[in-house]
N, CA, C and O atoms as a Tinker XYZ file with bonds, in Angstrom:
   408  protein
     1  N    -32.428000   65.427000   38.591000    73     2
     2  CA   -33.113000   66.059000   39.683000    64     1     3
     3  C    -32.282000   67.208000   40.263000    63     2     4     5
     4  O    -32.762000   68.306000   40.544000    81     3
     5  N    -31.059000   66.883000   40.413000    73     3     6
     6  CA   -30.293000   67.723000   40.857000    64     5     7
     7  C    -29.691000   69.034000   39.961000    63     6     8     9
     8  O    -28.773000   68.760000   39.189000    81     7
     9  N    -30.161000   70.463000   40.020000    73     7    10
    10  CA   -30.148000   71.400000   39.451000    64     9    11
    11  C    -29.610000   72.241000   40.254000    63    10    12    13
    12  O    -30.028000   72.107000   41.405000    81    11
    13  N    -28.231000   73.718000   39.998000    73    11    14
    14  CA   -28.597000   74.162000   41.242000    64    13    15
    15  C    -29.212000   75.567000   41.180000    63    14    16    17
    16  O    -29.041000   76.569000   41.874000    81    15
    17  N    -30.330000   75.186000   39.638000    73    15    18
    18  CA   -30.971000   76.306000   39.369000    64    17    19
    19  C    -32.084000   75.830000   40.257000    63    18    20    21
    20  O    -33.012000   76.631000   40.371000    81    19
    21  N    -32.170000   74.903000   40.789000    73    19    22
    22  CA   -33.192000   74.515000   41.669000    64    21    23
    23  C    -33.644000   75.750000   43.203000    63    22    24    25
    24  O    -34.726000   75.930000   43.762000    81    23
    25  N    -32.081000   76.466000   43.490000    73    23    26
    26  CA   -32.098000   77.193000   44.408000    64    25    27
    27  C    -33.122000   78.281000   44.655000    63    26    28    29
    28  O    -33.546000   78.636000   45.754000    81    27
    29  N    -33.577000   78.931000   43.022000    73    27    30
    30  CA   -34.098000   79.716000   42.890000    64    29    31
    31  C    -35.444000   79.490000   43.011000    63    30    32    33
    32  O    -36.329000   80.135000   42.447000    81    31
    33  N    -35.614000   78.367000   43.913000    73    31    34
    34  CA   -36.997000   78.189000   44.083000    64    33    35
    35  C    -37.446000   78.215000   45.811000    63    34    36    37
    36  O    -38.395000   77.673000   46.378000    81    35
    37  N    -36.519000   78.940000   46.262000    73    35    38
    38  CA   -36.463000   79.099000   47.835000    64    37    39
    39  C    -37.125000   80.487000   47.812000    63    38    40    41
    40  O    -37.280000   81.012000   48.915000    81    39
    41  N    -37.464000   81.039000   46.923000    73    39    42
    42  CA   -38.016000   82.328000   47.122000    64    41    43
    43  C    -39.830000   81.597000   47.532000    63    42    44    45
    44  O    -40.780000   82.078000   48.149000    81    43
    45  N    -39.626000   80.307000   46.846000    73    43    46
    46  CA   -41.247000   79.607000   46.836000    64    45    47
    47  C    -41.513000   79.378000   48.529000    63    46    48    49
    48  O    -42.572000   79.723000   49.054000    81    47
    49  N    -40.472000   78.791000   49.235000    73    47    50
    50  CA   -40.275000   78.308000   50.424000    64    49    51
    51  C    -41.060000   79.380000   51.449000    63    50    52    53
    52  O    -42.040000   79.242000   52.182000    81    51
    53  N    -40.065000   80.653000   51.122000    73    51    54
    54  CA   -40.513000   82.273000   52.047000    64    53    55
    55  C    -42.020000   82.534000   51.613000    63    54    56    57
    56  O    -42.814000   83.179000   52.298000    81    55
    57  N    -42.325000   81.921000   50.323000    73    55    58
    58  CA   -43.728000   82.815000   50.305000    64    57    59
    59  C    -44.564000   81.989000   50.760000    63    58    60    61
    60  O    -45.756000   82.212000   50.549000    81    59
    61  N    -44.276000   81.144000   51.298000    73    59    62
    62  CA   -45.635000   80.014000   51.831000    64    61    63
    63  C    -44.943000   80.177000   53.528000    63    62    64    65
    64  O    -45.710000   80.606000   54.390000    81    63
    65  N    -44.067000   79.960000   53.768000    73    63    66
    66  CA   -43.641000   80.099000   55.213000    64    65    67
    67  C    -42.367000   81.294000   55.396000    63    66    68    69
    68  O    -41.181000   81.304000   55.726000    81    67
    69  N    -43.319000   82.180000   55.002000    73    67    70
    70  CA   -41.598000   83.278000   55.709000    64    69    71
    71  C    -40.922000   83.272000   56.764000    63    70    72    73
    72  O    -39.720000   83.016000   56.842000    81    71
    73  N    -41.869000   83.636000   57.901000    73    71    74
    74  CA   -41.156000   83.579000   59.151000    64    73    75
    75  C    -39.853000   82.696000   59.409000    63    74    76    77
    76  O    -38.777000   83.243000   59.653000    81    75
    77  N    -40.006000   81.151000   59.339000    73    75    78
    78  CA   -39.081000   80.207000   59.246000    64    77    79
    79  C    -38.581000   80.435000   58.087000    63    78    80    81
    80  O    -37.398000   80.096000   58.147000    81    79
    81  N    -38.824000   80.813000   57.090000    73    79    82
    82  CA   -37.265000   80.830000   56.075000    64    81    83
    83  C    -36.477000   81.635000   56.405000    63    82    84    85
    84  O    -35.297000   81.317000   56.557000    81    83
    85  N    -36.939000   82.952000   56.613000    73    83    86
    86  CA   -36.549000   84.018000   56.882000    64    85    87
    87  C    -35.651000   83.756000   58.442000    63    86    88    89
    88  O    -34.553000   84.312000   58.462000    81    87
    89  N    -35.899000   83.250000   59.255000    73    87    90
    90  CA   -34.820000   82.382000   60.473000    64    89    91
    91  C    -33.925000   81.686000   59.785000    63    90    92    93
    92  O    -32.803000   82.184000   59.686000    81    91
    93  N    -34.211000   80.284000   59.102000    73    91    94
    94  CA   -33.564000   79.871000   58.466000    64    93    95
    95  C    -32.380000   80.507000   57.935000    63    94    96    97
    96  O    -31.347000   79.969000   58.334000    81    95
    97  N    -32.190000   81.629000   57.047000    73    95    98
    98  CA   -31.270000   82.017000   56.467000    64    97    99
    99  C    -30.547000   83.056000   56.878000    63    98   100   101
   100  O    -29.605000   83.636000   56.337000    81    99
   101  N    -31.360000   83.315000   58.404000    73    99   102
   102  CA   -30.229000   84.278000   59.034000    64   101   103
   103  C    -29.586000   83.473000   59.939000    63   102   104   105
   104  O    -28.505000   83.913000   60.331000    81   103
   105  N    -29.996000   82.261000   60.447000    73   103   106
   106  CA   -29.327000   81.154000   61.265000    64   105   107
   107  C    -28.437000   80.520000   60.386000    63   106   108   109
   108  O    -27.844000   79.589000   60.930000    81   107
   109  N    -28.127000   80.718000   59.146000    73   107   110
   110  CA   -27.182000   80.353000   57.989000    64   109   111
   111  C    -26.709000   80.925000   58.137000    63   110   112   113
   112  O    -25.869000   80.521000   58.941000    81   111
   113  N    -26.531000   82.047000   57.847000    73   111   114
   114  CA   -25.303000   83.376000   57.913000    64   113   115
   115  C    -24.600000   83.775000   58.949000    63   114   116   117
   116  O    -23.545000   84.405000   59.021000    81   115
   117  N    -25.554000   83.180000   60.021000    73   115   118
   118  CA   -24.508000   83.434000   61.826000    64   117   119
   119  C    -23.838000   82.520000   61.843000    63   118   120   121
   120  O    -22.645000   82.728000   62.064000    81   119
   121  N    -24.407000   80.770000   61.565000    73   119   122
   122  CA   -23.204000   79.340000   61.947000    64   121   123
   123  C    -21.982000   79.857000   61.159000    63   122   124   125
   124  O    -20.931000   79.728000   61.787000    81   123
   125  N    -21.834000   80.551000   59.622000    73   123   126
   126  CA   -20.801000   80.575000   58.748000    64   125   127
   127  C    -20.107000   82.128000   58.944000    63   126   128   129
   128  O    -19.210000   82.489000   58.181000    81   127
   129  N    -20.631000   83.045000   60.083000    73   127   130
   130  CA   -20.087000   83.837000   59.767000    64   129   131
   131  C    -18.500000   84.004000   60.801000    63   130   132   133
   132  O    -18.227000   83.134000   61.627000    81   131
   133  N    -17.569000   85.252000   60.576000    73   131   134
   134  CA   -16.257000   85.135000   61.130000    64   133   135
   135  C    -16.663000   85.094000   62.926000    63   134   136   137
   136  O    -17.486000   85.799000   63.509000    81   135
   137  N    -15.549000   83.749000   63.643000    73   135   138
   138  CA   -16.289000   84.613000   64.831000    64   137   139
   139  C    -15.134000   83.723000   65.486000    63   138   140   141
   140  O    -14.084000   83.713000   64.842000    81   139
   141  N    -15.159000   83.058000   66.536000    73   139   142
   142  CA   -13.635000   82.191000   67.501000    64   141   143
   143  C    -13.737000   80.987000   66.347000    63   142   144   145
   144  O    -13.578000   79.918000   66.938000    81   143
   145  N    -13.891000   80.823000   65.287000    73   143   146
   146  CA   -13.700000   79.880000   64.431000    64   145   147
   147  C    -13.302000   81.024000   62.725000    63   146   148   149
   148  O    -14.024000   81.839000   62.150000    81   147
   149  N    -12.317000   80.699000   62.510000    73   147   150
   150  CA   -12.335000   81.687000   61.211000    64   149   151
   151  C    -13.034000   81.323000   59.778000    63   150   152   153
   152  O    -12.760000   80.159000   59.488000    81   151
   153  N    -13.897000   81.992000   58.740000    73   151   154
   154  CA   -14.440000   81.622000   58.036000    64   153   155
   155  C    -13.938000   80.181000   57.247000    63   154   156   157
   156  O    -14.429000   79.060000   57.107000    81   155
   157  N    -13.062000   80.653000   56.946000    73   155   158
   158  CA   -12.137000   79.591000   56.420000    64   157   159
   159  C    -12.698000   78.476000   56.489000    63   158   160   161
   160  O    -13.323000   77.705000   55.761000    81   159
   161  N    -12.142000   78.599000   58.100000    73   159   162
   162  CA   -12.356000   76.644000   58.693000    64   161   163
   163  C    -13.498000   76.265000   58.721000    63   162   164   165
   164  O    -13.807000   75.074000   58.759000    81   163
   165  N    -14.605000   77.566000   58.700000    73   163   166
   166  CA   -16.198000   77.348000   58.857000    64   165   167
   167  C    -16.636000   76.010000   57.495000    63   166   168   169
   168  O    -17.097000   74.875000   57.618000    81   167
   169  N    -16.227000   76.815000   56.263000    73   167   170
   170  CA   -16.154000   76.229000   55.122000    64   169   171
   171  C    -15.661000   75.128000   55.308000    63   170   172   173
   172  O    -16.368000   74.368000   54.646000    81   171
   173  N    -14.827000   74.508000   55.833000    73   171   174
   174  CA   -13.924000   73.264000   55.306000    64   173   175
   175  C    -14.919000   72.524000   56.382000    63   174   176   177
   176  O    -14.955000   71.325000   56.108000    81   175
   177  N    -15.552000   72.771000   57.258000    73   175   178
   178  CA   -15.818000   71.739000   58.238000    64   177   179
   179  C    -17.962000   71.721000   57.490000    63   178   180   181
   180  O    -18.676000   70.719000   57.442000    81   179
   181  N    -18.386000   73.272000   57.027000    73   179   182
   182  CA   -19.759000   72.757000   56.165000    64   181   183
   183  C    -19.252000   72.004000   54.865000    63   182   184   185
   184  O    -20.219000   71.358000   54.463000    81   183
   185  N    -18.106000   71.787000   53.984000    73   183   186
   186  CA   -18.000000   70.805000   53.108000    64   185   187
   187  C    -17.823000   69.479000   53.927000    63   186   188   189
   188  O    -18.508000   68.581000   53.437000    81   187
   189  N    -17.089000   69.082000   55.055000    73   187   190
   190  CA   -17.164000   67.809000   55.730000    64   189   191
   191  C    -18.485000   67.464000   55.729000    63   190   192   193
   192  O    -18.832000   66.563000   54.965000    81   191
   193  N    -19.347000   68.033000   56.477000    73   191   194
   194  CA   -20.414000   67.392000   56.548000    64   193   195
   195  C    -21.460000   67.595000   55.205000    63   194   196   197
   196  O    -22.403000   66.815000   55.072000    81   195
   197  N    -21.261000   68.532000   54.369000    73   195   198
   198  CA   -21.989000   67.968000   53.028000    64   197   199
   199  C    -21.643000   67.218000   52.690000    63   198   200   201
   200  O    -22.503000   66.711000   51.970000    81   199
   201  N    -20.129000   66.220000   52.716000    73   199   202
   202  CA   -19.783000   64.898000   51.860000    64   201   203
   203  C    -20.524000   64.277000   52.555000    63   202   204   205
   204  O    -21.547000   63.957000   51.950000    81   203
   205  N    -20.466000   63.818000   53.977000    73   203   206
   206  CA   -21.405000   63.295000   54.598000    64   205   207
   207  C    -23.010000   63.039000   54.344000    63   206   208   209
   208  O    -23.841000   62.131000   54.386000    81   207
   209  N    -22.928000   64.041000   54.135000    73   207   210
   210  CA   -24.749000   63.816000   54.028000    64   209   211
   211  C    -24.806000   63.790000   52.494000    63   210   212   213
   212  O    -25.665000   63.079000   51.973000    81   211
   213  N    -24.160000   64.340000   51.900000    73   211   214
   214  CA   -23.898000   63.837000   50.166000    64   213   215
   215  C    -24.888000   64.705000   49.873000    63   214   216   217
   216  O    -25.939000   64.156000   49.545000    81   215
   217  N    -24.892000   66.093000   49.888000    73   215   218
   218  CA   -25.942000   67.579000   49.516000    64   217   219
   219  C    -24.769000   67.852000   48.288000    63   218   220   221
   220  O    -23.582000   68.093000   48.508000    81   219
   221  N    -25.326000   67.766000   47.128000    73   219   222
   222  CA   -24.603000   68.564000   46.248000    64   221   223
   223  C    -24.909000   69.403000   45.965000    63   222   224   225
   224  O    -24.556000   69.715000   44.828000    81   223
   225  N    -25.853000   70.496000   46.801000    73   223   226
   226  CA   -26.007000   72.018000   46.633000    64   225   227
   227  C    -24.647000   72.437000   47.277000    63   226   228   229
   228  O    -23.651000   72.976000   46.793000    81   227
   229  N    -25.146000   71.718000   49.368000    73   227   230
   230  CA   -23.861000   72.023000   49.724000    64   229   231
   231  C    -22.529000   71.987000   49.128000    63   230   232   233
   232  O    -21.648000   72.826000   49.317000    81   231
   233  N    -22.462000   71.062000   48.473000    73   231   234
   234  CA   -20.864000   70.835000   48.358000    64   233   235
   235  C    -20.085000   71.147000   46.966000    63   234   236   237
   236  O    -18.994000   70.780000   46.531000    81   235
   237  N    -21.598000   72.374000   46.211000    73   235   238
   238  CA   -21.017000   73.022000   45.254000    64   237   239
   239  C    -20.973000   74.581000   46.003000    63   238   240   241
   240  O    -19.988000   75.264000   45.726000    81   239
   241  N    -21.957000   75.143000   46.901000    73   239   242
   242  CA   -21.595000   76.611000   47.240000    64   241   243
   243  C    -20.865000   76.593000   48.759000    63   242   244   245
   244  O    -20.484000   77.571000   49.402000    81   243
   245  N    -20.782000   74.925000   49.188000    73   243   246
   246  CA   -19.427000   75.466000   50.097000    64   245   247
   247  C    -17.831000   75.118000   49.204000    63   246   248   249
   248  O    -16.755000   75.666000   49.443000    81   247
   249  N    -17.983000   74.520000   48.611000    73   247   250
   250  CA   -16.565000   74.146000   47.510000    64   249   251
   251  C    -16.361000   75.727000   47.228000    63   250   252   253
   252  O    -15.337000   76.141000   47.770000    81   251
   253  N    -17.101000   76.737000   46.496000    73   251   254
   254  CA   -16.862000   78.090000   45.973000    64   253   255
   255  C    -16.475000   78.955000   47.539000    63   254   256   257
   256  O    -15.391000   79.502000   47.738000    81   255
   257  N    -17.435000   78.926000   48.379000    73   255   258
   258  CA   -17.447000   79.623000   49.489000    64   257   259
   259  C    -15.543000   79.176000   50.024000    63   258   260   261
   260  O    -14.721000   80.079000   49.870000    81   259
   261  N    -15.265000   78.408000   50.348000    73   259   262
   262  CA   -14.115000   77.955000   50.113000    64   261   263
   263  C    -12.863000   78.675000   49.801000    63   262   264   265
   264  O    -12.029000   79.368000   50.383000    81   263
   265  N    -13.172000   78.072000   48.297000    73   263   266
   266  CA   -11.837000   78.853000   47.206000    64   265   267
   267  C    -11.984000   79.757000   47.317000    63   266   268   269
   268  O    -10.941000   80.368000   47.084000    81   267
   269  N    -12.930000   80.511000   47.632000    73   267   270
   270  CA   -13.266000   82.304000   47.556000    64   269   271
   271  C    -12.376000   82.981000   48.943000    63   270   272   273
   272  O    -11.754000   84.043000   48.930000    81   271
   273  N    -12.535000   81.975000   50.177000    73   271   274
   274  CA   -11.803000   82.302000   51.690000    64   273   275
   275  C    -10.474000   81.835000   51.678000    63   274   276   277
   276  O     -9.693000   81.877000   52.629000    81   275
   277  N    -10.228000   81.321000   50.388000    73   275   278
   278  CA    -8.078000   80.846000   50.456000    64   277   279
   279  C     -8.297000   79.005000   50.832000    63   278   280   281
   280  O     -7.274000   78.353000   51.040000    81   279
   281  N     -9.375000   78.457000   50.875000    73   279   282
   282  CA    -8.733000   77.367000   50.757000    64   281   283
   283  C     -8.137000   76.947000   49.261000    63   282   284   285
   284  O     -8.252000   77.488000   48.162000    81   283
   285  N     -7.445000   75.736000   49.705000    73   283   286
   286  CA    -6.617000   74.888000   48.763000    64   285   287
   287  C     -7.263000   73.647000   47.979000    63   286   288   289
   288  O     -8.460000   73.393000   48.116000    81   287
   289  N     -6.553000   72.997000   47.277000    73   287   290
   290  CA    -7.514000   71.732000   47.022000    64   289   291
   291  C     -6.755000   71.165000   47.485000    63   290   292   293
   292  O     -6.890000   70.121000   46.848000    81   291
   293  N     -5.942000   70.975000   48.184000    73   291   294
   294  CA    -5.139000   70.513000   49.700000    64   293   295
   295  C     -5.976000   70.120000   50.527000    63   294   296   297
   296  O     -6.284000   68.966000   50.823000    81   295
   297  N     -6.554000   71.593000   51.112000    73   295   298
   298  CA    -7.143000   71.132000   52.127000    64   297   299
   299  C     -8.142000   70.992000   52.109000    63   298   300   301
   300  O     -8.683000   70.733000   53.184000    81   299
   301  N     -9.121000   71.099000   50.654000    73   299   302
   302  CA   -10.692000   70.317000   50.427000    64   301   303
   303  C    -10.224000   68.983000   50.413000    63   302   304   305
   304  O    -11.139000   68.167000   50.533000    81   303
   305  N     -9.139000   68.521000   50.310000    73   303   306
   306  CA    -9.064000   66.731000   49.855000    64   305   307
   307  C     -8.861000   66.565000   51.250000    63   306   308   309
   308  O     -9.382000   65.473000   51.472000    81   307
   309  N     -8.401000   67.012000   52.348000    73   307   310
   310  CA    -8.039000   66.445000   53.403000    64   309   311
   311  C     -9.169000   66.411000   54.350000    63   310   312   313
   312  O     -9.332000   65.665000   55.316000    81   311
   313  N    -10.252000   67.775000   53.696000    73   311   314
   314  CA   -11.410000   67.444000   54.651000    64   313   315
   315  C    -12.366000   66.394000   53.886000    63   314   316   317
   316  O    -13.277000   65.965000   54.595000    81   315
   317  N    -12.319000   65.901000   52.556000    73   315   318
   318  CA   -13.265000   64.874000   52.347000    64   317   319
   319  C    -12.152000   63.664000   52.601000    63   318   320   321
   320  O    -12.110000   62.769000   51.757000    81   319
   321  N    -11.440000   63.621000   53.502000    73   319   322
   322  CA   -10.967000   62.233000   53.988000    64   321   323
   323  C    -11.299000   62.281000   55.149000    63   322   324   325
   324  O    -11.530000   61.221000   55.730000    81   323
   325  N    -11.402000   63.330000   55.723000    73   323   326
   326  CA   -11.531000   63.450000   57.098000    64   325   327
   327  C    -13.382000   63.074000   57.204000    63   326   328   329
   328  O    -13.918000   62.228000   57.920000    81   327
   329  N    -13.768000   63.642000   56.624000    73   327   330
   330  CA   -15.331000   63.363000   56.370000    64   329   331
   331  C    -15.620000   61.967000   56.247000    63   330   332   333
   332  O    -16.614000   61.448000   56.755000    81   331
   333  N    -14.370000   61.078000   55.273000    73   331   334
   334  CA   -14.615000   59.716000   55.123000    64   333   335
   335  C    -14.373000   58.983000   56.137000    63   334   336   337
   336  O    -15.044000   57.966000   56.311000    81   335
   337  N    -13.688000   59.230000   56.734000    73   335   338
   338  CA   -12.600000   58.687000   58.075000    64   337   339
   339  C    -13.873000   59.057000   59.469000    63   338   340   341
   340  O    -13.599000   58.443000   60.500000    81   339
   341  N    -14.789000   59.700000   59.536000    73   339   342
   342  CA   -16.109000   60.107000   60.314000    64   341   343
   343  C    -16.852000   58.974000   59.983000    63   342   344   345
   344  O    -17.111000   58.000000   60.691000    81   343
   345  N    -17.189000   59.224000   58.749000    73   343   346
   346  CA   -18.477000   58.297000   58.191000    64   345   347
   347  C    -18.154000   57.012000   58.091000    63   346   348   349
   348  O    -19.164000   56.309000   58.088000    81   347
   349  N    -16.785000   56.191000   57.975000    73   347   350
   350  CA   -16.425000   55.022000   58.055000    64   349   351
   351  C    -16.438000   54.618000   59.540000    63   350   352   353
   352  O    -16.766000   53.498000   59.931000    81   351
   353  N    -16.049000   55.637000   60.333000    73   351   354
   354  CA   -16.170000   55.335000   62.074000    64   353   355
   355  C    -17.128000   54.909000   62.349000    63   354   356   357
   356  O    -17.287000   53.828000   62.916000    81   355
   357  N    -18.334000   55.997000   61.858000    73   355   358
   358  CA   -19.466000   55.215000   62.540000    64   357   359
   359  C    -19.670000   54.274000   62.213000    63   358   360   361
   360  O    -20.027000   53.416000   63.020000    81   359
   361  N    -19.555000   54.039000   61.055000    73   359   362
   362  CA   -19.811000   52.327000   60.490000    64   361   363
   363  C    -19.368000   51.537000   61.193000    63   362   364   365
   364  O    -20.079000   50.550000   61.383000    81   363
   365  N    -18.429000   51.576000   61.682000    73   363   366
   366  CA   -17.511000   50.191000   62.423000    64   365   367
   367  C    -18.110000   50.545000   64.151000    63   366   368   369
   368  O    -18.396000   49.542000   64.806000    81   367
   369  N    -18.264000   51.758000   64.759000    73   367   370
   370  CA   -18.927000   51.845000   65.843000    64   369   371
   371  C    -20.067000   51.302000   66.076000    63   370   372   373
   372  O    -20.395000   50.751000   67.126000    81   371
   373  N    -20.986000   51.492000   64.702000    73   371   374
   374  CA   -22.718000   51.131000   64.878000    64   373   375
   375  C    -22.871000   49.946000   64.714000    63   374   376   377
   376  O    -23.856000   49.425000   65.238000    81   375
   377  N    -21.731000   48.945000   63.750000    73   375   378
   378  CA   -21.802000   47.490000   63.480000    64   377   379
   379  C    -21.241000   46.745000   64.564000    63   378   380   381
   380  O    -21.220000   45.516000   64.484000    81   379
   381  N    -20.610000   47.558000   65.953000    73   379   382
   382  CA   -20.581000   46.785000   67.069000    64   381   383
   383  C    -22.076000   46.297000   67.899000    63   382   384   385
   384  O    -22.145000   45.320000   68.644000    81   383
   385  N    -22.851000   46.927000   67.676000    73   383   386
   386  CA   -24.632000   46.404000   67.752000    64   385   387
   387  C    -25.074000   44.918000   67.608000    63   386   388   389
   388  O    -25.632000   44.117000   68.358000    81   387
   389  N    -24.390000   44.864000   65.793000    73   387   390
   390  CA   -25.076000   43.757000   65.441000    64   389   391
   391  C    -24.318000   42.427000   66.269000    63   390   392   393
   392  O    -24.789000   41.307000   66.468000    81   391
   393  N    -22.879000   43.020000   66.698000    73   391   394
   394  CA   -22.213000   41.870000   67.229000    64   393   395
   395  C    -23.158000   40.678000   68.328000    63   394   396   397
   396  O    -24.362000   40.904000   68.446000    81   395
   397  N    -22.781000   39.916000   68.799000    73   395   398
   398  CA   -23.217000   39.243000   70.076000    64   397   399
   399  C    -22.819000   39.382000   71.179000    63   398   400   401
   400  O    -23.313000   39.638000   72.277000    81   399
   401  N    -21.355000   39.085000   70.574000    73   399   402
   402  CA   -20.083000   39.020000   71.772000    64   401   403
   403  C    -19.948000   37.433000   72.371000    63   402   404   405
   404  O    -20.556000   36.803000   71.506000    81   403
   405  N    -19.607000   36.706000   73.111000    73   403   406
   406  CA   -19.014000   36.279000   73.891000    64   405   407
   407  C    -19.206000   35.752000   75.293000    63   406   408
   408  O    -18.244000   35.316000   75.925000    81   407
């Protein structure tokens, strides 16, 4: 299922709803662009949350977007721990629910 010749089918998206794609992908280009956060870190923190949500579009054109801005595979490994170290939190936060308590 997962292709990421699949992308090339967002041109399908604009021709049935432009308006919103056309937002869409300029509201993409402002969250990632340089601004009091440097591109860089923009990247390392949209690969955090693609491990998270487990998008392997994301987390093949922010992996490139990335290496292309000087990250390391340093610091891609430290943000998919950091991503794990999120997503394991909540786990142990949200399974205080099922508790009873006392």
């Amino acid at each position: 299922m997962y292709d990421i010749k699949n992308l090339s089918k967002m041109k399908d998206l604009e021709a049935h709803a432009p308006e919103a794609m056309q937002a869409f992908v300029a509201f993409d280009k402002a969250a990632v662009a340089e601004g009091a956060i440097p591109g860089k870190y923009k990247e390392l923190m949209a690969l955090a949350v693609a491990f998270t949500t487990q998008c392997p579009y994301c987390i093949e054109i922010h992996s490139n977007n990335a290496r292309k801005l000087g990250n390391s595979d340093r610091e891609i490994a430290e943000a998919v721990l950091v991503a794990a170290a999120l997503r394991a939190g909540g786990a142990i936060t949200h399974g205080t629910h099922a508790l009873k308590g006392t």
